[in-house]
N, C-alpha and C positions, 0 to 999 in steps of 0.2 A: 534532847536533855529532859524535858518532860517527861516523853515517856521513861527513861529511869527512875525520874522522880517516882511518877507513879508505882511504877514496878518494887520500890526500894520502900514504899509507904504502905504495902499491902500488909504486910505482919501490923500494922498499927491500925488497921482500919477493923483485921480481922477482932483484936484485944478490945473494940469497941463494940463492933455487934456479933461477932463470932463468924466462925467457916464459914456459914451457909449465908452468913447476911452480906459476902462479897462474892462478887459473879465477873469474873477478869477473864475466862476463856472468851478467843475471840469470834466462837460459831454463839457461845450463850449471848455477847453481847449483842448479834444481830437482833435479838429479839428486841432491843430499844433502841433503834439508831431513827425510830421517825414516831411521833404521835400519830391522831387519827389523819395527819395533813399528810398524806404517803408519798407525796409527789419532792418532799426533800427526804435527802438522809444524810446522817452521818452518826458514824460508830462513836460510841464514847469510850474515854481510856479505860473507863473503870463503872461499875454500879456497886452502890451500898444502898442497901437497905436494911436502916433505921427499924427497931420498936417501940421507944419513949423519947421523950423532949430531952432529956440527959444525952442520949444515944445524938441523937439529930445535934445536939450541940454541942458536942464532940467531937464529928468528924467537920463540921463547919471550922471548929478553929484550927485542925489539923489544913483545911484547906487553907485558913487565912493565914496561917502560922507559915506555909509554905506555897503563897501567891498561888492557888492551883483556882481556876474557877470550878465553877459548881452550878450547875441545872437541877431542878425541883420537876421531877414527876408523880399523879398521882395514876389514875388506871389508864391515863395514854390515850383519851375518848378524845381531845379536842383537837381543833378543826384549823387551828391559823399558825400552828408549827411552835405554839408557846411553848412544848416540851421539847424541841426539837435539842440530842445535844453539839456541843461546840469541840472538835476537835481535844482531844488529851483531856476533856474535863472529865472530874466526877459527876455521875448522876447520882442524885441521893431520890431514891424509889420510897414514897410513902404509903403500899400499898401492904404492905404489915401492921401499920398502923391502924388497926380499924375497930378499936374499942370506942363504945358508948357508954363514956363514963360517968351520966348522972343523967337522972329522969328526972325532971321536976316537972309533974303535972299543975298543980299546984298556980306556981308562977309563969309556966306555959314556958319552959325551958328544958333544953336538953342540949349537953356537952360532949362532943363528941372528937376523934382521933380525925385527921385529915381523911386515913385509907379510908372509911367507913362510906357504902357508896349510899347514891342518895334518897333510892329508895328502901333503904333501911330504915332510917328515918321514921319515915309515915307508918312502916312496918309493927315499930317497936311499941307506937304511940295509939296507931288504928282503933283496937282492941278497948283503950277509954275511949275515944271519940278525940282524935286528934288527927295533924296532919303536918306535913309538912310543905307549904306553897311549894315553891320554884322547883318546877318541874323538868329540866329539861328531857329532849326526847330518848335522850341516852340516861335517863336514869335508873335503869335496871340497871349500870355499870359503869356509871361514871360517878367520881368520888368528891367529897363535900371539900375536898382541900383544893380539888381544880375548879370546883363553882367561884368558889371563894377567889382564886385566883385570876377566873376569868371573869366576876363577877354575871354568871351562867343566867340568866333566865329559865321560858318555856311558858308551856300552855298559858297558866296563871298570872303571869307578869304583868296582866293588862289592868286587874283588879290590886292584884298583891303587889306586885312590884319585884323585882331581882336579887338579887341574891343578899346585895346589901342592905335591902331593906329587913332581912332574917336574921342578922348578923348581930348581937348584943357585945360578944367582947372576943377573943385573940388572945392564944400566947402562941409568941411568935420567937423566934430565935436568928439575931441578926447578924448580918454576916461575919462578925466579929466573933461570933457563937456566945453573945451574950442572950442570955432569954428576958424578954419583958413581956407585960401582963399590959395588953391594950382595952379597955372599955369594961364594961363589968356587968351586970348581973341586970341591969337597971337602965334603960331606953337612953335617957341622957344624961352620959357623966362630964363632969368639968373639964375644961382644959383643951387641948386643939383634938379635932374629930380624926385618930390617929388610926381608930378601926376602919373608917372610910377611907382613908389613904390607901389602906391595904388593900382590901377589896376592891380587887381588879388593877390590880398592880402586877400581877405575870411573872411574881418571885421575881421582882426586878429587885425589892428591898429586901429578902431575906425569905425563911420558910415559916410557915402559920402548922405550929404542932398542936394543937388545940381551940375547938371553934366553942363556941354558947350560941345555939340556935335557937331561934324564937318560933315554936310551935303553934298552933290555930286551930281554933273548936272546927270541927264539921258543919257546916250549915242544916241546919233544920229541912231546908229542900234544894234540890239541884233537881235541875233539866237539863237538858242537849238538845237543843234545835239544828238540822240538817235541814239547808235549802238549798237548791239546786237553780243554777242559771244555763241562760243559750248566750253568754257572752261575760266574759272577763270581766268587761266594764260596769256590767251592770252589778255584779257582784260587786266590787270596789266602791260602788257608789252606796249600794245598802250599808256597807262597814261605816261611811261617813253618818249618812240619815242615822244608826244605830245611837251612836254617840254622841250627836247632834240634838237626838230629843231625851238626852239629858241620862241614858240607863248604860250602868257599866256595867259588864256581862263579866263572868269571873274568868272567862277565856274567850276567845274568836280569832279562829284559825279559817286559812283560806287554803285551797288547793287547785291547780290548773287542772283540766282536761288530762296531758300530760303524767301526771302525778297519779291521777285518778287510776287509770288502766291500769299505771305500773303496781300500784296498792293494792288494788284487783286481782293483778295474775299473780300477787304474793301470799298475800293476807285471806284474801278470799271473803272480804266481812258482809258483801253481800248488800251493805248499805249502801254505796255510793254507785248513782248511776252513770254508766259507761260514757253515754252519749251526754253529758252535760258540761260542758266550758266549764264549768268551775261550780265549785260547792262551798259554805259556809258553813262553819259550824259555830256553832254560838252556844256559849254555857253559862246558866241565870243560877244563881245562889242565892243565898238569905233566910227570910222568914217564908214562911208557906204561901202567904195573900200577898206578898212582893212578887214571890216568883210567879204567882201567879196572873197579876195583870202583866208584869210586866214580859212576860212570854206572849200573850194577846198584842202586845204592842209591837215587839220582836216578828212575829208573826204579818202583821199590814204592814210592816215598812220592808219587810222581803218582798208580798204580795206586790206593794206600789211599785218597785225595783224588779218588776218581773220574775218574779222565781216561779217556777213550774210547779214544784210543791215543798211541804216544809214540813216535815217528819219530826215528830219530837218521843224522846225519851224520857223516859222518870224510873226507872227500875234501874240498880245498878248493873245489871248484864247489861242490858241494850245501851246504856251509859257507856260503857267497856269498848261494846261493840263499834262504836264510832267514833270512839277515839283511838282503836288499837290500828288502824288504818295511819292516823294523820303519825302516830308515832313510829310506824314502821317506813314515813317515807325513805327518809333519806337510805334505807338499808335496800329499801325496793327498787331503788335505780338499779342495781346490779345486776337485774333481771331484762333490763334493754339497753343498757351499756357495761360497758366492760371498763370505764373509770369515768368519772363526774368530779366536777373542781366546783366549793359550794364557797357560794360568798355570802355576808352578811350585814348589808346596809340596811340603814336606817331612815325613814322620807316619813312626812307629813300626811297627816290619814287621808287629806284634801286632794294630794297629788296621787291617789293610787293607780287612776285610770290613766293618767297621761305616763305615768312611769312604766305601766305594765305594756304598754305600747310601745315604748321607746326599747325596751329590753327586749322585744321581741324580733324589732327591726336590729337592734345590734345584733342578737342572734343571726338572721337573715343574712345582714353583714359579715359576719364572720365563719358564715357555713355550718354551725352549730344548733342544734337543738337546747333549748333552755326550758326544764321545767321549775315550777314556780310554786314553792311550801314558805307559808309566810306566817308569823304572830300577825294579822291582819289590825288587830284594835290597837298594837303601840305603832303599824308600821313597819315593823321588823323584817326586812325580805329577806330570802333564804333562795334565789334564784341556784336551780344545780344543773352547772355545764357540764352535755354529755359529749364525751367524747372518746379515743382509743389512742390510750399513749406509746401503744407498738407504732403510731404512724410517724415518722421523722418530723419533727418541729411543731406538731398538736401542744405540746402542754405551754409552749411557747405564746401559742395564738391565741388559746384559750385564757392564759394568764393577762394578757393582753384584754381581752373580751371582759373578762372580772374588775379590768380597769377601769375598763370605760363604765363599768356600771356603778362601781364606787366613787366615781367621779360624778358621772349624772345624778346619785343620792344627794352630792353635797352640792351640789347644782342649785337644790329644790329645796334647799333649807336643811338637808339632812346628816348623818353621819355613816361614815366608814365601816364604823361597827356597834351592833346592838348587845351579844352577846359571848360572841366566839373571840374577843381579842384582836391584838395587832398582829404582837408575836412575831415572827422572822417572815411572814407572808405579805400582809400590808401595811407595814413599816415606810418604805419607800413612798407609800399615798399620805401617811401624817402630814405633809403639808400642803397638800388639798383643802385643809380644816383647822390646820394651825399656822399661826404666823411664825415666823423666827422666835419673838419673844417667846409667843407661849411654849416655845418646845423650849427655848433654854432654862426658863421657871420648872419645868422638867425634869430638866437636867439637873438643876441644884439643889430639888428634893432628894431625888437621887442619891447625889453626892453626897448629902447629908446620911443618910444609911449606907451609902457603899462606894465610898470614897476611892476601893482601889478598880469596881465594876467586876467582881468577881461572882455575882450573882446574879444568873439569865443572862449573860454578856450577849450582846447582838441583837436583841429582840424590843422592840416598842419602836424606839429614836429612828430614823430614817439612818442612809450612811450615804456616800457617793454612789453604792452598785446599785442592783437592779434590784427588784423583787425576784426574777428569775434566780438570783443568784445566793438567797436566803440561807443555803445550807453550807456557804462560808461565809464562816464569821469572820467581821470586820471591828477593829477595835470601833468605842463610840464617837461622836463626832465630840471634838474640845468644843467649848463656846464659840471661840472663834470661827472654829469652822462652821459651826452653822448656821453663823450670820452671811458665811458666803455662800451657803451652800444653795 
């Protein structure tokens, strides 16, 4: 019956954004039936793709007018099935969207369309002396409405902070396809912090068709420090000592042995030596005489932590050059495996070495290889299981394996996930970290935007099934049930 629905609503969707902006064949629609999480799919009834806030809130109430859910994609880069869609839904594509509609140097602002990816951004701005922090490592191609959504990190996070901390104001359009105007022009406006709700909410509350981005002078100096260990550990211990004596570095990024090779036989950068257990890179910002001692200091707390040697940059090429490594990991797996399942927890900068231990023995345990690309100074792991999903029951065992290590994060004081989302992946572990209460407090914000769940159905809240089983959707649990659950 659905699909009639749909099929009998195509001329009304067309009269909203035109021919071109619905895609109903069903070889076109293979092209979005998974985000960057490939290991679920599922075909959606329909894609529209929206150009303005009018458009986007238009076919929302044609959804809501006729109960049809609705999925929010922006360029399809993320990693925990948050785009993933549901059966007969619409996907509404914001990847048209991608005007940057106001510069304000000035006020150190810029407004920009969801589609607009995110190193645009920095792009538009570079030219004064501007930037855009949160970085993440897809940001040649992934777009500022899926940060937003996943509330995205990256390199900078450790200094800067995440996406929400870039975020000034939203207009959003809710699933009712009413548009509201959240937060404004001005760090802190009155009333309940409704832009934070949003950011990193996973379109569970509606779609964000306009963001106010808070842009950043360039610092007067940047370095890159590259130091090199003969053990895991002893890396993970310099990251505490770093931070410990007191200096925040505007990124610090860790990489295994592992990682290193595969970045090597990709990239080619030339930096990163072959035979070293793991490398640090550390990035100092600020004034000239800041960066300056405190690179000297950066420098003996490697030394004290054994590093072998500790290479520093100040030109922006050789800047370039060692980080174009740490951003091509995740793409360079591909080069010694033929699929990798990446998770994303969260632990204590104190616990790095006994964690990087522990995950290496569950690798062991589970006959996998695990390399290890991490935001080092918040904690962020990024461990990525390599494996070959041609072999009967791998993504099973492996998914399994991702458990146990989101489990051990929150073992150690930590969380689930630092930047990548729940989404329809680890949904089933939310209560690993939340009590029945807090998921039903959840639920009733929720409710309050999307009463009937017609936006992102299936994704956050845990359900009875499995994680394996993510790419059917299951209506969400009532209250009651997830006091039994």
């Amino acid at each position: 019956m659905m699909e009639t629905t749909l099929h009998s609503l195509i001329p009304t969707f067309i009269t909203i954004v035109g021919e071109r902006g619905v895609v109903r064949k069903r070889e076109e629609l293979l092209v979005y039936e998974c985000d960057g999480l490939t290991s679920y799919r599922q075909r959606p009834g329909l894609v529209v793709l929206p150009r303005t806030t009018e458009e986007v809130a238009a076919v929302v109430q044609v959804c809501h007018l006729h109960k049809i859910p609705f999925v929010t994609r922006g360029s399809g880069t993320g990693l925990s099935g948050g785009a993933l869609p549901i059966e007969n839904c619409v996907l509404i594509v914001t990847t048209l969207m991608r005007q940057i509609l106001q510069v304000d140097l000035v006020n150190q602002q810029v407004v920009v369309q969801p589609g607009v990816v995110n190193h645009w951004v920095t792009q538009t701005v570079s030219g004064s002396g501007f930037y855009y922090a949160p970085d993440p490592s897809s940001q040649q191609i992934c777009s500022i409405g899926g940060n937003v959504a996943e509330n995205s990190g990256g390199v900078h996070c450790l200094k800067y902070g995440v996406t929400t901390n870039h975020v000034l104001g939203l207009k959003v359009v809710l699933p009712n396809g009413s548009i509201v105007d959240l937060g404004g022009a001005v760090p802190e406006m009155p009333g309940y912090d409704l832009t934070g709700l949003w950011v990193g909410s996973e379109g569970t509350l509606g779609i964000v068709t306009e963001i106010t981005l808070k842009i950043l002078k360039v610092a007067e100096a940047i370095q890159v420090l590259l130091a090199d260990f003969t053990s895991v550990e002893a890396a993970g211990s310099t990251v505490s000592d770093i931070i410990g004596a007191g200096i925040i570095p505007g990124g610090m990024e860790m990489m295994d042995n592992l990682s290193i090779n595969a970045v090597e036989d990709v990239v080619a950068s030339g930096c990163y030596p072959r035979d070293a257990a793991a490398i640090l890179l550390v990035e100092l910002d600020g004034l000239e005489s800041e960066v300056s001692v405190n690179s000297q200091r950066v420098i003996a707390i490697c030394q004290k932590n054994g590093a072998r040697q500790v290479t520093v940059a100040t030109d922006p090429h050789q800047r370039l050059q060692m980080w174009k490594g740490r951003k091509a990991a995740f793409a360079a797996m591909g080069k010694i495996s033929p699929n990798y399942y990446v998770q994303d927890g969260v632990i204590p900068r104190t616990q790095l070495p006994y964690v990087l231990k522990e995950i290496a023995a569950l690798g062991q345990k589970y006959g996998y290889k695990v390399a290890n690309v991490f935001h080092a100074g918040d904690g962020n792991l990024h461990p990525l299981v390599l494996y070959d999903n041609s072999i009967h029951g791998a993504l099973e065992s492996v998914e399994a394996l991702g458990g146990e290590i989101l489990k051990l994060c929150v073992q150690v004081g930590g969380s689930i996930s630092g930047e990548h989302g729940i989404g329809a992946d680890k949904r089933c572990y939310m209560p690993e970290m939340f009590t029945n209460a807090d998921l039903e407090t959840m639920q009733w914000v929720r409710q309050v935007f999307d009463p009937h769940h017609l936006a992102n159905p299936g994704k956050i809240f845990p359900t009875p099934r499995t994680c394996g089983e993510a790419a059917q959707y299951s209506p969400p649990l009532s209250f009651s049930e997830i006091e039994r659950f």
